[in-house]
VEXDRENGU-516599 format. One record per residue (C-alpha): x, y, z; residue number from 1; chain. Coordinates in Angstrom, 2 decimals. Layout:
X,Y,Z,NUM,A
...
END
This chain:
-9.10,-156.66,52.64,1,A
-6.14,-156.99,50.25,2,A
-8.78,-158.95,47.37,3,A
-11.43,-155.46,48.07,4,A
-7.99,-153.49,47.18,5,A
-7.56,-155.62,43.50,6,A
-10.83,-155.05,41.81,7,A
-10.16,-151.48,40.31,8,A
-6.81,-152.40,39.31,9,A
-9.07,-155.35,37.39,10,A
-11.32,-153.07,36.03,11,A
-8.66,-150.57,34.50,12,A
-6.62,-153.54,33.16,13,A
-10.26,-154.72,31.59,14,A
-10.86,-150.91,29.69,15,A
-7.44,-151.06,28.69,16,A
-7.46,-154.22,26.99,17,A
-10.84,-153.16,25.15,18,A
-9.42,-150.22,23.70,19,A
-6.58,-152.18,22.22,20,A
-8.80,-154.83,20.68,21,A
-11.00,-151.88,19.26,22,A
-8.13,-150.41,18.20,23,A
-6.16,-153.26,16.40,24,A
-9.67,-154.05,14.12,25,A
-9.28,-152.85,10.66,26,A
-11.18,-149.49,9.40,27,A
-13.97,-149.25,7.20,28,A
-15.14,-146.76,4.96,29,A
-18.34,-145.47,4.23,30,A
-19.58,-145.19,0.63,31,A
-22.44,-144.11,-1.11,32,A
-24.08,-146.28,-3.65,33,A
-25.08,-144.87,-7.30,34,A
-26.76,-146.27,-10.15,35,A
-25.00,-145.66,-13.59,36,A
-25.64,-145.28,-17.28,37,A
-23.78,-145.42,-20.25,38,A
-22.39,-142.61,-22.77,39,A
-23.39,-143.30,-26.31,40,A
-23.40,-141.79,-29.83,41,A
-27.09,-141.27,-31.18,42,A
-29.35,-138.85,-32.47,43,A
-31.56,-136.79,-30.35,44,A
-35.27,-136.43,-30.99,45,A
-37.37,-133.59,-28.75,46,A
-40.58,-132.99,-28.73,47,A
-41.76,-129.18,-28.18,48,A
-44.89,-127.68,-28.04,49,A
-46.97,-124.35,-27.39,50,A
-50.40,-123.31,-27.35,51,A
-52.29,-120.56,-28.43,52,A
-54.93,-118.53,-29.92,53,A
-56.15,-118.98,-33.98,54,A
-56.51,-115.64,-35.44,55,A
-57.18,-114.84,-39.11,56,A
-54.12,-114.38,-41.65,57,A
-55.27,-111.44,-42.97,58,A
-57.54,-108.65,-41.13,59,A
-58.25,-105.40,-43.32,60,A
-60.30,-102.26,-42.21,61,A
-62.19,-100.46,-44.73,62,A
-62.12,-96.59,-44.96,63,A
-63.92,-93.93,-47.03,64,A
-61.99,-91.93,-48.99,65,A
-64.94,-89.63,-49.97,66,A
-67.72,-88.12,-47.05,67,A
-71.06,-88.87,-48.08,68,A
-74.24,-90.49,-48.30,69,A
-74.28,-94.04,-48.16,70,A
-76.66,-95.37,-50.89,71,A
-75.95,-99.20,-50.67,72,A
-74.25,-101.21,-48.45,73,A
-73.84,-105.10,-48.59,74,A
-72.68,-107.73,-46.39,75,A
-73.43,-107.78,-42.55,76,A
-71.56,-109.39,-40.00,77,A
-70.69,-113.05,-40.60,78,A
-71.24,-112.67,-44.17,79,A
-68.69,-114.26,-46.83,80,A
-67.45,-111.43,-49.67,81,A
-65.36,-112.05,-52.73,82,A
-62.22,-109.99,-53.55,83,A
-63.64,-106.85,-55.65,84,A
-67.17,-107.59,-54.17,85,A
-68.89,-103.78,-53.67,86,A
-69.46,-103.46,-49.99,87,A
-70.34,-99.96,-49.77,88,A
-71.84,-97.26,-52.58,89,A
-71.87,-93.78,-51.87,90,A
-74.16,-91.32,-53.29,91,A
-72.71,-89.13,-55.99,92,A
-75.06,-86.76,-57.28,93,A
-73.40,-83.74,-56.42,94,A
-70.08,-84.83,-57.91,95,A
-72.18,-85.95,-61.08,96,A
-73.29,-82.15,-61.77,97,A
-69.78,-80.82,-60.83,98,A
-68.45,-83.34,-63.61,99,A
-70.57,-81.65,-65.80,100,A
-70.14,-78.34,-65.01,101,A
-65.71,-78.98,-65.20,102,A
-66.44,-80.79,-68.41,103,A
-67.88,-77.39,-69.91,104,A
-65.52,-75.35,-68.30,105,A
-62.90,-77.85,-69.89,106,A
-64.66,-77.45,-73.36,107,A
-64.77,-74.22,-72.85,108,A
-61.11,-73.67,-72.29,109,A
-60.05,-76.22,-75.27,110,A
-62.12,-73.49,-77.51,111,A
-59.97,-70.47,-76.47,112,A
-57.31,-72.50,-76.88,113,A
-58.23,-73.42,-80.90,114,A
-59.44,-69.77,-81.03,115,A
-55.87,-68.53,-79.99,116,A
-53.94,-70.66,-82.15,117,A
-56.08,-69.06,-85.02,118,A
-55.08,-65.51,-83.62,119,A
-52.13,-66.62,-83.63,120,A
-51.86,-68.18,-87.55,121,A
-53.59,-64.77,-88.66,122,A
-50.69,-62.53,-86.33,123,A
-48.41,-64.45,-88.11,124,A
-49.74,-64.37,-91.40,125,A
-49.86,-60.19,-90.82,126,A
-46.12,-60.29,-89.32,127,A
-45.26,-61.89,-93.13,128,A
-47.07,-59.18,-95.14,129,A
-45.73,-56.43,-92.77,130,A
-42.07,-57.87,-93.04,131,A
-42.22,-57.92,-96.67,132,A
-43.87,-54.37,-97.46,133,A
-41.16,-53.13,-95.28,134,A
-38.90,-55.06,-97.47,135,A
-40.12,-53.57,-100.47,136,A
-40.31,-50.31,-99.20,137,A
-36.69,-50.01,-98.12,138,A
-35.54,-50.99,-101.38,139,A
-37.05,-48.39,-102.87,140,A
-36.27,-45.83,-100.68,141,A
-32.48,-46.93,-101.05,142,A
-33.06,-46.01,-104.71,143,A
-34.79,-42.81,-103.78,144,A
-38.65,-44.00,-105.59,145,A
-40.35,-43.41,-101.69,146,A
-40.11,-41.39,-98.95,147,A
-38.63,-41.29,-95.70,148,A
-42.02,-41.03,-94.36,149,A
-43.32,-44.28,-96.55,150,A
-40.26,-45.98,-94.88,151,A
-41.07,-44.93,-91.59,152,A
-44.56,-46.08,-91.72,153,A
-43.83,-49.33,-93.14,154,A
-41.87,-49.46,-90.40,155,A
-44.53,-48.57,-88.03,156,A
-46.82,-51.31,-89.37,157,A
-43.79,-54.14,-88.97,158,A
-43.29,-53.01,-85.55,159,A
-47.44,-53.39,-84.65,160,A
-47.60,-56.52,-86.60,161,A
-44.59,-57.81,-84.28,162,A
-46.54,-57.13,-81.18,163,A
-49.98,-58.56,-82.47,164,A
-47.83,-62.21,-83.11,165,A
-46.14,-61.53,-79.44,166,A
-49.26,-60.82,-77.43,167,A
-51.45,-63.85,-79.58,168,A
-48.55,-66.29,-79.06,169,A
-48.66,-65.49,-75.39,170,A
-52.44,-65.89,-74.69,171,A
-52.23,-69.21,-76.73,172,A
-49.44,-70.28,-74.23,173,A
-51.74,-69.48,-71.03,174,A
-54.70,-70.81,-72.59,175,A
-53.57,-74.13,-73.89,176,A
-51.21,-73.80,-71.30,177,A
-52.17,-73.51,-67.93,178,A
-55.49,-72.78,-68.57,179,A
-56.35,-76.26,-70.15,180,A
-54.47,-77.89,-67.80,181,A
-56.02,-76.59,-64.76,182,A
-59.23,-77.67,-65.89,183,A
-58.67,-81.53,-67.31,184,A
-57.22,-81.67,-63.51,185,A
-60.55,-80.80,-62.13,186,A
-62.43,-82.94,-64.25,187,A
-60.04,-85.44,-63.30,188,A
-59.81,-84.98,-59.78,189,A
-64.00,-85.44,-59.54,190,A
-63.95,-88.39,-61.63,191,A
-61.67,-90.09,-59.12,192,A
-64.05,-88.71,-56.09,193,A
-66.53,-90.55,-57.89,194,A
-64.46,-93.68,-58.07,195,A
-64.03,-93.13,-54.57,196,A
-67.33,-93.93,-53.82,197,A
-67.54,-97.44,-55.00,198,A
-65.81,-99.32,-52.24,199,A
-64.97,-102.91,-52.90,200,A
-63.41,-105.81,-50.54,201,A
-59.60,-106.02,-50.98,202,A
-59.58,-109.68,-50.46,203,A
-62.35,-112.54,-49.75,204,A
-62.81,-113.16,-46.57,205,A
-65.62,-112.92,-43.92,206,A
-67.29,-109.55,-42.58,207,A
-66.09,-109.36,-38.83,208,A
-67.27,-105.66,-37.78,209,A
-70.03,-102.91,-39.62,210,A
-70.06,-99.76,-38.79,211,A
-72.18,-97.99,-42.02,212,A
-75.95,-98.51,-42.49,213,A
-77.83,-96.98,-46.08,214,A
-78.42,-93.35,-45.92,215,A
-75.78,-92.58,-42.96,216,A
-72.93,-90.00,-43.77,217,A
-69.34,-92.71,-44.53,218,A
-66.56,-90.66,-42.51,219,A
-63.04,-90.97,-43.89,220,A
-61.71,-91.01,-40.38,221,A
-63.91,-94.35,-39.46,222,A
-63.70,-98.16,-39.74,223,A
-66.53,-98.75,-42.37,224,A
-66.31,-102.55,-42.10,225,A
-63.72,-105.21,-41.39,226,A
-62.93,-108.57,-43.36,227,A
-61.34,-110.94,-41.93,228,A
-59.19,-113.93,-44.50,229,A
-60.43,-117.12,-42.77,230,A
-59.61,-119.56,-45.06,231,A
-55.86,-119.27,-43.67,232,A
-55.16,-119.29,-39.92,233,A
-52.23,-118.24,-38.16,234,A
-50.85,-119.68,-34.49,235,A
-48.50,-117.98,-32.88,236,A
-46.05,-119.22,-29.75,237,A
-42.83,-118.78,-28.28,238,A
-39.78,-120.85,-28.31,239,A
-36.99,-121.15,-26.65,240,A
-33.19,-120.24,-28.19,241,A
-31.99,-123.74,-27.90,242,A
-35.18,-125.39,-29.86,243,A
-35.45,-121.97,-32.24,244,A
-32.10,-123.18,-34.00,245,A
-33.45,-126.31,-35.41,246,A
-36.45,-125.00,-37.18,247,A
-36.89,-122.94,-40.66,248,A
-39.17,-121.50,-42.71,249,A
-41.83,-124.31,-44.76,250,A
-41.05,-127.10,-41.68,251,A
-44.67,-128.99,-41.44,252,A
-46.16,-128.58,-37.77,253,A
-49.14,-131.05,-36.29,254,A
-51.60,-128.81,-34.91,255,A
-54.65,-129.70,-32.32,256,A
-57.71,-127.59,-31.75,257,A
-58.96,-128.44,-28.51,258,A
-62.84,-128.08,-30.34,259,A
-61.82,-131.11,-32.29,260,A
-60.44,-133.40,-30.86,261,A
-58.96,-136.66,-32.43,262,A
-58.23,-134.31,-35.33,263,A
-54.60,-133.07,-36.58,264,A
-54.10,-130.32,-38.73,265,A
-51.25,-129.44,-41.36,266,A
-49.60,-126.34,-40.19,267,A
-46.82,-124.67,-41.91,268,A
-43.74,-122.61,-40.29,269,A
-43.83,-119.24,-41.75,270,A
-42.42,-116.83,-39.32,271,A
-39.04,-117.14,-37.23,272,A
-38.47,-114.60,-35.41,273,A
-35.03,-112.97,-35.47,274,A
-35.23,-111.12,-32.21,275,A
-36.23,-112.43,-28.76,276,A
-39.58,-111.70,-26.74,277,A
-39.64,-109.29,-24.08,278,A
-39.08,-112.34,-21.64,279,A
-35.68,-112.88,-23.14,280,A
-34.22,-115.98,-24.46,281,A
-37.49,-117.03,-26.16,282,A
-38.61,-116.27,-29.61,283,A
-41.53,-115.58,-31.58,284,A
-42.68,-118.34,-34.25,285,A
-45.82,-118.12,-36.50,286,A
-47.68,-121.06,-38.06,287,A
-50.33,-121.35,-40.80,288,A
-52.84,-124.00,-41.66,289,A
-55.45,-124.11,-43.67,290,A
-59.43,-123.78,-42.68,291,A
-61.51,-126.76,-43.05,292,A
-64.48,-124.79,-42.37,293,A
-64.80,-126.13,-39.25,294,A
-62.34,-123.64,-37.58,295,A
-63.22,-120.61,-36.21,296,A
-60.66,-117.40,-35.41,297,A
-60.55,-117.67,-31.55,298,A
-60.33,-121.30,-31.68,299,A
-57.30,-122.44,-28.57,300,A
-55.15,-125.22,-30.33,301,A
-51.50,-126.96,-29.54,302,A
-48.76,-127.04,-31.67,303,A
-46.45,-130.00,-31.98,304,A
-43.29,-130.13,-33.21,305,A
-40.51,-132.85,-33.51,306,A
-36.88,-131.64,-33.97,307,A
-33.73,-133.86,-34.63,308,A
-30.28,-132.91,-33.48,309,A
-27.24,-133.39,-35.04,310,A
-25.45,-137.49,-34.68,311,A
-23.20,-137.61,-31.31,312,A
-22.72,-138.18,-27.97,313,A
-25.61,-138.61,-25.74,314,A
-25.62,-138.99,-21.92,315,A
-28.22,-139.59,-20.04,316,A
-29.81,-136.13,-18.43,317,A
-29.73,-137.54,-14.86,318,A
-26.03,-137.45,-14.76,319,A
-26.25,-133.78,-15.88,320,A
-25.62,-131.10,-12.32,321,A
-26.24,-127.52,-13.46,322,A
-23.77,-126.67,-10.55,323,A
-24.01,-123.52,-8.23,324,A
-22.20,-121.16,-11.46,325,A
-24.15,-122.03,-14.21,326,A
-21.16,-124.88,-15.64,327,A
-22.64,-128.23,-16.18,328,A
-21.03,-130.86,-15.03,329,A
-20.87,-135.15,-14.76,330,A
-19.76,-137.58,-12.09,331,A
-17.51,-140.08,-14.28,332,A
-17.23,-143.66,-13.11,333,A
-13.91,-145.54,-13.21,334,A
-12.42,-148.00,-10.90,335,A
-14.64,-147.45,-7.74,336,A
-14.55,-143.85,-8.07,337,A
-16.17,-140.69,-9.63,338,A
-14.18,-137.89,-11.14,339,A
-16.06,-134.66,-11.36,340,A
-16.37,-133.80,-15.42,341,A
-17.10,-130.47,-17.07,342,A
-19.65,-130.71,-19.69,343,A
-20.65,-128.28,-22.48,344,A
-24.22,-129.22,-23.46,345,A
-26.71,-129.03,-26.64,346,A
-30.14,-130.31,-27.48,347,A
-31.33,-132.57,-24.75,348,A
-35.50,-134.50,-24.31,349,A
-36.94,-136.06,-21.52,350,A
-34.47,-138.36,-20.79,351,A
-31.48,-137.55,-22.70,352,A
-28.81,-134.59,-23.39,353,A
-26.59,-134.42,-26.56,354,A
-22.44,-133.25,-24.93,355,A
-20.96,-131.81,-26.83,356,A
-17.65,-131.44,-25.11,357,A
-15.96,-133.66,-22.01,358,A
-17.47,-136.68,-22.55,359,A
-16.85,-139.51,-25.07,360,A
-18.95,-142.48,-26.26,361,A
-17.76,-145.78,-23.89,362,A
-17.82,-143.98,-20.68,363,A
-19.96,-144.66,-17.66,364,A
-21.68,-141.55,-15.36,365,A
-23.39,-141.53,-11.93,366,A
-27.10,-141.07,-12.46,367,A
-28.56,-141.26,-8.90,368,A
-27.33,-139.39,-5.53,369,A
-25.85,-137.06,-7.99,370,A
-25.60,-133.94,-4.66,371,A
-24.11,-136.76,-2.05,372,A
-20.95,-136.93,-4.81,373,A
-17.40,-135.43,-4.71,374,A
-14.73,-135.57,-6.78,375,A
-12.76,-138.38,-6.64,376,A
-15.01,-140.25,-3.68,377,A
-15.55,-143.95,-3.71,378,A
-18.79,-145.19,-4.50,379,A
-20.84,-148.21,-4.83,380,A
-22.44,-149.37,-7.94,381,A
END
């Protein structure tokens, strides 16, 4: 009985003791192993591209300037023009015979005119004679040889003389005048109506749309035709603000029609543009290249470019954490720990980011298990 009465003493004694031992063994601490990489200085290369539609440089829609009958009309859809090439002639018989008939009104007018400026040479001529009979005839009446009444109708004859030179110098004005004038601008005006009606291509170029067969009424309100420039094509894409910075006006561009493949075209930057697209933070760029003859507006192609940052210090982009605000940051490796680092960033590839503030060439950064980190944890390498 007194053994029986032992045993749980034993057993407490037995816990006890294991609680010490457990207690007396030294802690451990758990840490989480990361692989690193190293902080350098180098120069960044990216490669960007976007992809897109060709579409001629240069579309132009011809117009009328002049309703009326079309008498000739060449090219059709798919035909080649040359710059000044007629496309469309409209009929101008009716503007012919109004030509004539301003011409003769013109003539007509310019003979008035030479026939005042006679009358107006002979009212002068009379005005001279008058002036100098009344001359005469004052001085003799001063001296009492003539009459008051030979005075007075020398005087007369001055004063009608007068008004003959007044009223032909006027209706020489208004008929050399305004009178001539208003006809040359008629003749004028139907001599360009009839230039109107010779319609030429602006540039050369390829017909793309017709709207005008012979002996159909041109409209000065409708497309006649539409030429298309294809021997320059244009490719336009959108890029974003931090690749938009390293290009400029005249930078070469490889360019890949998916219609041809294996081939590379030249392509040429001509348009940046200075304003974002309505998705905001990208921007317009437009390309050129020249036609082969094998490309076709409508064609889809790629456009490659290769842009170079500015020499510094490059991390790798696995270190890089975005972080819940929007502020980049790193996990910096020294002495068995990490030290969360804020990083201001710039150009950055694949596999690489250029810093351009908090880090410095030398150091080492955590490039796996990047979300298990915290500032100034132990880790594992």
């Amino acid at each position: 009985m007194k053994n029986r009465s032992l045993l749980p003493g034993l057993f407490l004694l037995g816990a006890a003791l294991s609680v010490a031992l457990v207690a007396c063994q030294p802690k451990t601490t758990v840490r989480v192993t990361v692989k690193t990489g190293s902080v350098s200085t180098g120069t960044l290369v990216r490669s960007v591209d976007f992809s897109g539609v060709l579409v001629p440089d240069r579309t132009v829609n011809i117009y009328a300037k002049l309703a009326g009958q079309a008498t000739f009309v060449g090219g059709d859809v798919g035909d080649h023009v040359k710059a000044g090439q007629l496309l469309v002639q409209i009929d101008t018989k009716e503007l012919n015979a109004q030509l004539k008939v301003a011409e003769a009104q013109l003539a007509g007018v310019s003979d008035q005119a030479a026939q005042a400026k006679i009358g107006v040479e002979t009212a002068r001529l009379n005005l001279d004679l008058a002036q100098r009979a009344y001359d005469r005839t004052k001085t003799l009446f001063e001296t009492k040889v003539v009459t008051q009444s030979q005075l007075d109708d020398a005087q007369t004859k001055l004063d009608l003389a007068k008004s003959a030179f007044d009223n032909a110098s006027r209706q020489y004005e208004t008929v050399s005048g305004s009178g001539v004038a208003q006809a040359d601008a008629q003749v004028n005006y139907i001599r360009v109506q009839i230039s109107n009606s010779t319609i030429t291509s602006p540039i050369a170029g390829v017909v793309t749309n017709r709207n005008i067969n012979v002996g159909e009424i041109t409209s000065v309100n409708t497309v006649l035709m539409s030429i298309a420039d294809t021997a320059t094509l244009k490719l336009q894409g959108n890029l974003s603000q931090e690749d938009i910075v390293h290009l400029s006006i005249g930078d070469r561009v490889k360019v890949s029609v998916d219609a041809i493949p294996g081939k590379q075209y030249a392509g040429r930057i001509e348009q940046v543009g200075p304003i974002a697209a309505a998705t905001g933070q990208y921007f317009p760029v437009v390309l050129t290249l020249a036609n082969d003859g094998k490309l076709l507006a409508g064609m889809t192609a790629k456009a490659s470019f290769t842009l170079t940052g500015a020499s510094g210090t490059i991390a790798p982009l696995a270190a890089v954490d975005a972080g819940e605000d929007g502020q980049a940051f790193v996990y910096l490796v020294a002495g068995g720990k990490v030290h969360k680092t804020q990083v201001v960033l710039g150009m950055r590839n694949a596999t690489d980011v250029q810093v351009l503030s908090g880090l410095a060439p030398g150091d080492t950064v955590a490039i796996s298990n990047i979300a298990s980190l915290q500032d100034g944890m132990e880790v594992a390498q």
